[in-house]
N, C-alpha and C positions, 0 to 999 in steps of 0.2 A: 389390363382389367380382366381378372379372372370372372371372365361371364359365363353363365348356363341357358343354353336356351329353353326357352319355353315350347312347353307341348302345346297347353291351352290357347297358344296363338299364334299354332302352325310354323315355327321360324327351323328354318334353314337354312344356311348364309353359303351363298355363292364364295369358291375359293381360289379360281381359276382365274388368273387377270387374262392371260389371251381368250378366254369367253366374255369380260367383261368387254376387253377393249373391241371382238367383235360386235357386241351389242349397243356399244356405241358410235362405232364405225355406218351400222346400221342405222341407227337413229340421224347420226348426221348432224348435230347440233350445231348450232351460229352463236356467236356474242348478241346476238338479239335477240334469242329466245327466250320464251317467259316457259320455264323446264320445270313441272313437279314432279316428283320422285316418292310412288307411294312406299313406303316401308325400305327406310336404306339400310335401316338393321345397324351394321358396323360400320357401313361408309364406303365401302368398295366400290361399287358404281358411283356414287359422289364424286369417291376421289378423281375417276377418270372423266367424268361431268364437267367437275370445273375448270378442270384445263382449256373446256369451248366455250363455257357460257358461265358468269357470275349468276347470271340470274335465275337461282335455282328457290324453290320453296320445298321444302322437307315435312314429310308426315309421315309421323312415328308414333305409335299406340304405347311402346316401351317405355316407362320411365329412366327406367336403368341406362338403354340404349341414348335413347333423347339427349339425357344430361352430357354422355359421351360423345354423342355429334356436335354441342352447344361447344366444346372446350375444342373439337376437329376441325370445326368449319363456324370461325368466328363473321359476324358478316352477312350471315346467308339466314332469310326468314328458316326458323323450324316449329313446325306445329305439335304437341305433344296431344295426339286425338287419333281418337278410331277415324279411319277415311270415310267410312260411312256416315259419320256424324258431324262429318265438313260440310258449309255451305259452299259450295265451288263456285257462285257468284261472289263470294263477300270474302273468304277464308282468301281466294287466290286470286284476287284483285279483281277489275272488269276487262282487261283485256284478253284475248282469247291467249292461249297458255297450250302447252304441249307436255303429255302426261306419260312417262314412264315408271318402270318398277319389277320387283319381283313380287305376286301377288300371294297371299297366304293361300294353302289351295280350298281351304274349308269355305273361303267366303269370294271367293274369286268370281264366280256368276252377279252376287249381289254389288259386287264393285262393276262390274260392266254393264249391267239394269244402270247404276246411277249413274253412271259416265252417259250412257244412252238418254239419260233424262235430262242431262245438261250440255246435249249434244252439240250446241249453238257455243257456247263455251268455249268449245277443243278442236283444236287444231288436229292433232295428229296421236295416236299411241304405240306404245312399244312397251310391251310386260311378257316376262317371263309365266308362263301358267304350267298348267296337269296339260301332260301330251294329250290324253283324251277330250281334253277339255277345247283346249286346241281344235284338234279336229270337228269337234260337236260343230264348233263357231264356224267354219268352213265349208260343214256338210252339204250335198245338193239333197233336191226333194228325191223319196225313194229309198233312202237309206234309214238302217235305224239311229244313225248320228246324229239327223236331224229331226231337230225341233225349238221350242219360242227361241232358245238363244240363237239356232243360227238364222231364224228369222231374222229377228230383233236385230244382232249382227251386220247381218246383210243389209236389211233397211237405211239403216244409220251410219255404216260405213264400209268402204271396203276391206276383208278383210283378207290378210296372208300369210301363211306360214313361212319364217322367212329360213329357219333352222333349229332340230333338236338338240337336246342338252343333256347329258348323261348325269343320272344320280351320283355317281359316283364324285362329283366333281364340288358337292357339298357337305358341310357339315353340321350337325349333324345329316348322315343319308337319308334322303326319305326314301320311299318304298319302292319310287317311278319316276321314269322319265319327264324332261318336263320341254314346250317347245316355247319356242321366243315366237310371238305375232306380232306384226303390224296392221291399226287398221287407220287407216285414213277416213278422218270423217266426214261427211259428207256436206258440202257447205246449205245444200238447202234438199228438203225431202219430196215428196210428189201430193202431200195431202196437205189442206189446211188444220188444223186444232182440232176442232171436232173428230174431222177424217182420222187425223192420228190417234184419239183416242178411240173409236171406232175400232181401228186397225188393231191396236197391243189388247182388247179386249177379243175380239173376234178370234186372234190367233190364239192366244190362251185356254179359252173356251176352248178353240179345237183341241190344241193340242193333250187338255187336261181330261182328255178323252179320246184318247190316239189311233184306239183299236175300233172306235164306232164310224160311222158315214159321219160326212158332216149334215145329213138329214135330221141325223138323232142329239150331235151335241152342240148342234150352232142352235138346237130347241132353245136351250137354257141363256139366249142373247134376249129371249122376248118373254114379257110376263103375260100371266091368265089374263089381261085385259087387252091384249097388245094380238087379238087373233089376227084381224083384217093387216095388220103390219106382216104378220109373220108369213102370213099368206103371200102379200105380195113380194117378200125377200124370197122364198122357196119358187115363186114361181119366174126368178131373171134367168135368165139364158144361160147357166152354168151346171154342170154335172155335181149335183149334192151327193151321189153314189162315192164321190172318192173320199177317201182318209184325211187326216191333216198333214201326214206325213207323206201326198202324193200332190199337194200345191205347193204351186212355184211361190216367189217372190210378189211376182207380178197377178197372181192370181188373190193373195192374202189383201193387195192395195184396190182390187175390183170391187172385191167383198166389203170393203172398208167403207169404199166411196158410195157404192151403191145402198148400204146399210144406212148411210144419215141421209141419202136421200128420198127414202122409201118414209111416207108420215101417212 
């Protein structure tokens, strides 16, 4: 098949099998896994997929591509859908599932927001991403790498760089290197529902204001009616003088819990 990739949806197809086969080596898959694979593109990681585990489900935004997989890997669920516009409860059955991929880099953030939101779901990931992006997700507090993703990150799973991957090794090149992570998800988190949403709003708010105290941009958590709450949040035992960028993990789930406690 004489194909051309697409610009408008980021594609660059891994070409190296000793990179594939380390990344699946990494991954580690069993005949019992329930394995989605976002964006297989031409099937190259597939190919080396199947040989551990039938049970794979495939999502491909490509038409072009899709039809190509449907006639490669007869057998094998394939979704022809943007990943973001998957339900991951219903598209990929109910049992928990483990999600690998190379991810496009334009939308790479918004696919791990949603992976994070159906984090009860997933087992385990392993995707190819932007080496900086990478890094952002591993950042500690105090650098400028961090911020919500490598919160959000961190909250929901652990995360690791397991090794980088040279441009050169795809085609077409893109511009950057890219690094393979693993994160393991986290089977249960330290907040109840509220707490949690608490928490992804709180950090947000900070961080959407990275260069202020958190004095001036956790303001914008409470409305004109909300003084006596705000009051009492500004005055817990915590240093508001610092940044969003100089709290811990542990410090973002303080703020969380003591936020819906405070009426």
């Amino acid at each position: 098949m004489n194909f051309k990739a697409k610009k408008r949806l980021g594609q660059h197809f891994l070409i190296d099998k000793n990179i594939v086969r380390k990344i699946v080596n990494s991954f580690a898959p069993s005949e019992n896994d329930l394995i989605v694979e976002i964006g297989p593109g031409k099937g190259i990681l597939t190919e080396e997929l199947i040989k551990h585990s039938q049970n794979l489900i495939l999502v491909e935004i490509d038409t072009e591509l899709f039809k190509e997989l449907q006639q490669k890997f007869t057998g094998i669920k394939i979704i022809n859908r943007d990943i973001l516009e998957c339900d991951f409860s219903t598209d990929f059955f109910q049992n928990k599932y483990r999600l690998i991929g190379n991810l496009p880099y334009y939308i790479t953030s918004q696919i791990l927001f949603k992976i994070f939101d159906n984090y009860k779901s997933v087992t385990d990931v392993l995707i190819m991403i932007q080496k900086e992006v990478a890094e952002r997700i591993v950042a500690r507090p105090s650098t400028k790498e961090y911020g919500i993703l490598s919160v959000f990150a961190q909250f929901y799973s652990n995360p690791v760089i397991l090794f980088n991957v040279s441009k050169n090794v795809f085609r077409p090149k893109p511009e950057i290197d890219s690094s393979i992570i693993h994160l393991k998800i986290k089977n249960e988190i330290p907040l109840n529902k509220i707490e949690e949403e608490a928490f992804r709003k709180i950090v947000k708010t900070a961080f959407n204001q990275r260069r202020k105290t958190l004095k001036n941009s956790l303001q914008n958590l409470f409305n004109e009616n909300e003084i006596v709450r705000k009051e009492k949040f500004f005055a817990l035992d915590f240093d508001f003088s610092k940044r969003s960028e100089n709290l811990s993990l542990d410090d973002f789930i303080y703020l969380a819990k003591n936020f819906t406690r405070i009426n």
